[in-house]
Every structure is written in structure tokens, then in C-alpha cells.
N, C-alpha and C positions, 0 to 999 in steps of 0.2 A: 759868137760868145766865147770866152772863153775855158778851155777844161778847167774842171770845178769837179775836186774829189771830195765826198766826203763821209767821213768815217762812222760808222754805225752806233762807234761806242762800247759795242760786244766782243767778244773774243775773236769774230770776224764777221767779214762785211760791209764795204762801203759803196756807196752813189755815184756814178760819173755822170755830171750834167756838161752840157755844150758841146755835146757829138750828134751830129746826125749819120749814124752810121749807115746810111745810104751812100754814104760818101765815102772815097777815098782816107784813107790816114794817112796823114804825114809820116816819116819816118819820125820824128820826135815826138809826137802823141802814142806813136805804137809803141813808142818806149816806155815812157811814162807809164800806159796802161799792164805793160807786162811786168814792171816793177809792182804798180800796185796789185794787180795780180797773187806775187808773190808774196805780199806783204799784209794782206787783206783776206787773202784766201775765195773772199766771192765780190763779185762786182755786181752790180744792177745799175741797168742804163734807162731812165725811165723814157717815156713819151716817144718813141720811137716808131715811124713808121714802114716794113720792110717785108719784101718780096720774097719770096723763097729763094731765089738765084743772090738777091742781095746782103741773104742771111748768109748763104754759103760764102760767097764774097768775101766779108768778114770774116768767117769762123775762118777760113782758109788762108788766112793772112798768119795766120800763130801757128800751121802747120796743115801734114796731109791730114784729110778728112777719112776718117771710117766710114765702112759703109758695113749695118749693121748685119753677123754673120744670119739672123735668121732671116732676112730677104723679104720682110713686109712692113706693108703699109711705109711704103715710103714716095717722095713727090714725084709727080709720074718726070719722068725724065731727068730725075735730079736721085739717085739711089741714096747722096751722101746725108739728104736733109728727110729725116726720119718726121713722123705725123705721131704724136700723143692728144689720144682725144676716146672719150664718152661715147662720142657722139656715132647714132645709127643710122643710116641712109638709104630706102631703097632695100632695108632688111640686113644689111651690109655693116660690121663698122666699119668708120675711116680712118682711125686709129688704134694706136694698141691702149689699150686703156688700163693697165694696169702696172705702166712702166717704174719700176723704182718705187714699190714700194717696200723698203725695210731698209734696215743699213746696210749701204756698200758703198766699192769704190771702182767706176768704171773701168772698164780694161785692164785690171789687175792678173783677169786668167789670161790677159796676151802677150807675148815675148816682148812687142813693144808696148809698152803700157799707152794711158789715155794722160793726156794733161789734162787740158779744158773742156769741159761740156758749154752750148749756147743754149738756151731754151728760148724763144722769141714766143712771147704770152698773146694770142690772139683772143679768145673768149675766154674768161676765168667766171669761176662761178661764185654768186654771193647769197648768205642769206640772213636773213636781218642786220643788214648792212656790214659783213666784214666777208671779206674772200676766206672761198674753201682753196681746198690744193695747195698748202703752202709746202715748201720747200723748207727742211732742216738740215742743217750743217753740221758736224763736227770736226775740232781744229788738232788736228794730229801735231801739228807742231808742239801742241799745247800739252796734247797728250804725252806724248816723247817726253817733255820737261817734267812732267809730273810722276812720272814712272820713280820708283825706286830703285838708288841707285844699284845697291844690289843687283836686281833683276836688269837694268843694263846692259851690265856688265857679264851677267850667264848669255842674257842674247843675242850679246853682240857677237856680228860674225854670220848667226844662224839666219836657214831663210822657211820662206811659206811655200807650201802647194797651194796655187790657188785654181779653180774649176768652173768653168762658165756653166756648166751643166748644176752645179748648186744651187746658183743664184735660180738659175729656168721652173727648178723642178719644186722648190718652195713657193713660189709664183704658183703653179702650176694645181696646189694642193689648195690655193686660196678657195671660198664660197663662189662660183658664180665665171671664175678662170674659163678662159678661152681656150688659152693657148696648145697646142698640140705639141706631142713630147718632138723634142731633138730626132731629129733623123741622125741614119750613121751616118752621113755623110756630111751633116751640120754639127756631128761629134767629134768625128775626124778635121774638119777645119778647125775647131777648139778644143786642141786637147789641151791638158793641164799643164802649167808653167808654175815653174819657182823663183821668188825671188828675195832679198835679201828684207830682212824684218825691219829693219832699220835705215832707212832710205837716205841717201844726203841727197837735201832738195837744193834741185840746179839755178833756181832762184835765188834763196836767200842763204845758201851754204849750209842751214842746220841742217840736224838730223830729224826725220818725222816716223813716225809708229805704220809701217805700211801693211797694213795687218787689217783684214773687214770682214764684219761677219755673212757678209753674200756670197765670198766665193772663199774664203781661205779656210781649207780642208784640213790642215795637218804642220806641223814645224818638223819639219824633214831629221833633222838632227835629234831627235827625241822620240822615245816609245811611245805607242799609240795611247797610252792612262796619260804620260807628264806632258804628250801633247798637247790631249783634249783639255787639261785641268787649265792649263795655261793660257791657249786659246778662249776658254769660257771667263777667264782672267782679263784678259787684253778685254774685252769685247765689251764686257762690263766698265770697266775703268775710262776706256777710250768715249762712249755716251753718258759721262757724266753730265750731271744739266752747268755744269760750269765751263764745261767746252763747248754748247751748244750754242749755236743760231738759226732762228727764224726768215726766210723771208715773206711777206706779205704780197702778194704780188696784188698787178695791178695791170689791167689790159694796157699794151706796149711797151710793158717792159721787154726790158732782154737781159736774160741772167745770165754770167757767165759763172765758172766756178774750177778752180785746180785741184785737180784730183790726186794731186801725189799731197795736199797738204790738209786735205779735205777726208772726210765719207759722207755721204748724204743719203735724204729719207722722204719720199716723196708721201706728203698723207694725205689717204684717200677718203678724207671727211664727208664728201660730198654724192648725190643720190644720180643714179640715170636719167632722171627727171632737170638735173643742174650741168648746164651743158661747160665741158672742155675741150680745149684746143690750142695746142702749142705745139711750137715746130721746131725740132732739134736738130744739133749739129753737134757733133765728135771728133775734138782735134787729138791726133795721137802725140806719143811727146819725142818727135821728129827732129825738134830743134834742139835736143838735150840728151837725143841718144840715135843711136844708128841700128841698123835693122837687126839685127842680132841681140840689141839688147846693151850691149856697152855702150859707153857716155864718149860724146862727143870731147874734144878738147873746148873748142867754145860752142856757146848758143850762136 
């Protein structure tokens, strides 16, 4: 078949048919795909059938792979390809089950940020005929353009603290949470990074709004009142429902999504009784910056 992109119609988000991403990419499909990438902000590959090793495969082709700093539920012998799932086994879950849900933007608290997330949908759950768990987007590119230019212009320059321990510890306070707080010692591999609030994305050249309300703490260059006011500003304006996108998912999909142009929102509509299962991968953005943090000269 041939690739076949095609466009959601929304502020982003489109389809790529005629991949069997079991397979090898051509160098010129892998292009193609990173452009639309950038240009689209989320992709979804339907009908796909893939291995855990296969999934890595692919994610690993766009960069190095995270391995996630709290060290669970991940494929036995594979750390990089993380388990999101419901589901109880043996008294046990098998996955973390309440991943991403609120707005944020992956690896933002880390020096090198996250580009792409893969989610590969194995069980999704339905009920009176329409999937729970969907996935929502918002398009910072969109947002950056909509900002007044004013405010611009005061924040241009200035940057975020952003704090992986945020995002954990609001989780953590959910109904029914699992999770066990950060050890020092998963505190000290993430401590807080700053970075600049106005990102130029390595993709398409603009500028995007790098700013989310999971992990960013504070705008370093302002007192802690004209912070918060600001921040409680962005956060609102950035989930407007006109920068929004839905995906629907659909057992075999494989979503992928850029996180320097993106924040996203995982909703957890769905009961313990509605079973999930999806298998994730996290490419960090390796090909557009160097371990410290500065930009490469090219991708």
C-alpha cells in the first residue's frame, strides 16, 4: 500500500494508513512521518499488529528510549516499553493504571526533554458501543499564536521550573491511587529543571507555549504572586476547547504524539470492571538537542 496521511480536520491529528510498523522504515517514509509529526502534532496508525520488542523497534528509530525514572511495571526484559493497564492479576496489577491523567507534557522536569510518546492500544474498553480512555491533545503551537501579543513579549526570554515530583504527588492524592510517594533517591535522579517558556520547535521552526500544568512550578524570573497569577493564566488559555483534540482509540492502534508541540490528558471514564492495556514507549528529543540541553545544529 501506499502511505496515506490523513488529516483529522482538527487543530491536530492525523491517520497514517499503509505501514505495517512491524516493519522496517525506509529512510524516506521515516521522513515523511517526522515531518507530519511536526505538522500534525499527533499521528495514529490504525490496525497494527506489534510485539513489545517491535514497538521498541519503532519508537527507537526517532530517538533514545526512556526508561521510566520510577522503575515499574515495565516489560520483563525490555525496561524501555512501560505497561498502562487496569487490569489485576493474581491480586497483583500489571500496570500502572492511572498514568497521565490531567494536563501535562512528558519529560518537561528533565534536562533533556521527551519528543514523542507511542502508546500501542491492546485492550481498550467500550461501553454502549463507544471507547472509554480516550486521549486529549492540546496544540501549543496554537496556543503560542493566540497569546497576546503583549504578554509575548514580557515572556519572551523568561523560563519554567518544572518538577517531576508535581505531577507524582497530585496522582497520588487521586480516590483509590496506588502509587507510593518518590523515594529520595527517585527524587534525586529528578530534580527540577528550567526551561525557556517559549520553545522554537525543531520541527516546524515556530515558537510553541512550553509551559503545563503537571510539572511547571514557577516562572523563575518573577515573584512568587506575578508567578502563580500567570501560570494559573497560561494553563487556562492553553485548554481552551479550540485547541483541543480527541483521540478515539481503537484496539491496534498506535498513537504517537510531540510533546514539545503538544500537552495531553488521559480520561479515566472507565470502571475496574472495563478492562485496559496499552504498551508505551518514550523517545526523548535526542535528535534536536544534546545531553545537556542545547540544540543540536541539525536533526
Amino acid at each position: 500500500m501506499t502511505l496515506k496521511i490523513t488529516a483529522s480536520g482538527a487543530t491536530l491529528g492525523a491517520s497514517v494508513e499503509g505501514l505495517d510498523l512491524s516493519q522496517p522504515l525506509s529512510d524516506e517514509t521515516f521522513s515523511q512521518i517526522l515531518k507530519a509529526l511536526g505538522k500534525h502534532g499527533v499521528l495514529s496508525y490504525p490496525g497494527q499488529e506489534l510485539s513489545a520488542q517491535q514497538l521498541r523497534d519503532f519508537s527507537q528509530r526517532f530517538g533514545r528510549l526512556e526508561v521510566n525514572v520510577a522503575g515499574a511495571y515495565q516489560e520483563p526484559g525490555m525496561p524501555e516499553v512501560m505497561v498502562l493497564s487496569n487490569i489485576v492479576e493474581n491480586g497483583k496489577p500489571i500496570g500502572l493504571s492511572d498514568a497521565g491523567q490531567d494536563w501535562h507534557t512528558d519529560m518537561s522536569y528533565s534536562r533533556m526533554i521527551a519528543f514523542t510518546n507511542l502508546l500501542y492500544g491492546i485492550r481498550i474498553p467500550h461501553r454502549d458501543g463507544r471507547p472509554l480512555g480516550n486521549t486529549e491533545f492540546c496544540n501549543m503551537h496554537a496556543a503560542y499564536r493566540g497569546l497576546a501579543e503583549d504578554l509575548k513579549q514580557r515572556l519572551a526570554g523568561m523560563t519554567v521550573l518544572h518538577d517531576f515530583n508535581k505531577f507524582w504527588e497530585k496522582m497520588r492524592q487521586q480516590p483509590g491511587c496506588t502509587r507510593p510517594p518518590l523515594s529520595p533517591a527517585q527524587r534525586a535522579a529528578k530534580p527540577p529543571v528550567s526551561h525557556e517558556i517559549f520553545l522554537r520547535h525543531p520541527i516546524t521552526g515556530e515558537l510553541v507555549l512550553y509551559c503545563n500544568p503537571g510539572y511547571a512550578m514557577r516562572i523563575n524570573e518573577m515573584d512568587e504572586e506575578e508567578s502563580q497569577e500567570t501560570l494559573n493564566f497560561l494553563f487556562t488559555h492553553q485548554t481552551k476547547p479550540e485547541y483541543r483534540y480527541a483521540h478515539r482509540w481503537t484496539e491496534g492502534d498506535l498513537l504517537m504524539w510531540d510533546n514539545m508541540g503538544t500537552i495531553h490528558n488521559a480520561i479515566p471514564d472507565y470502571r475496574p470492571d472495563e478492562p485496559r492495556l496499552i504498551k508505551r514507549c518514550q523517545v526523548m528529543a535526542t535528535r534536536f538537542f544534546h545531553d545537556d540541553g542545547t540544540r543540536r545544529v541539525a536533526a
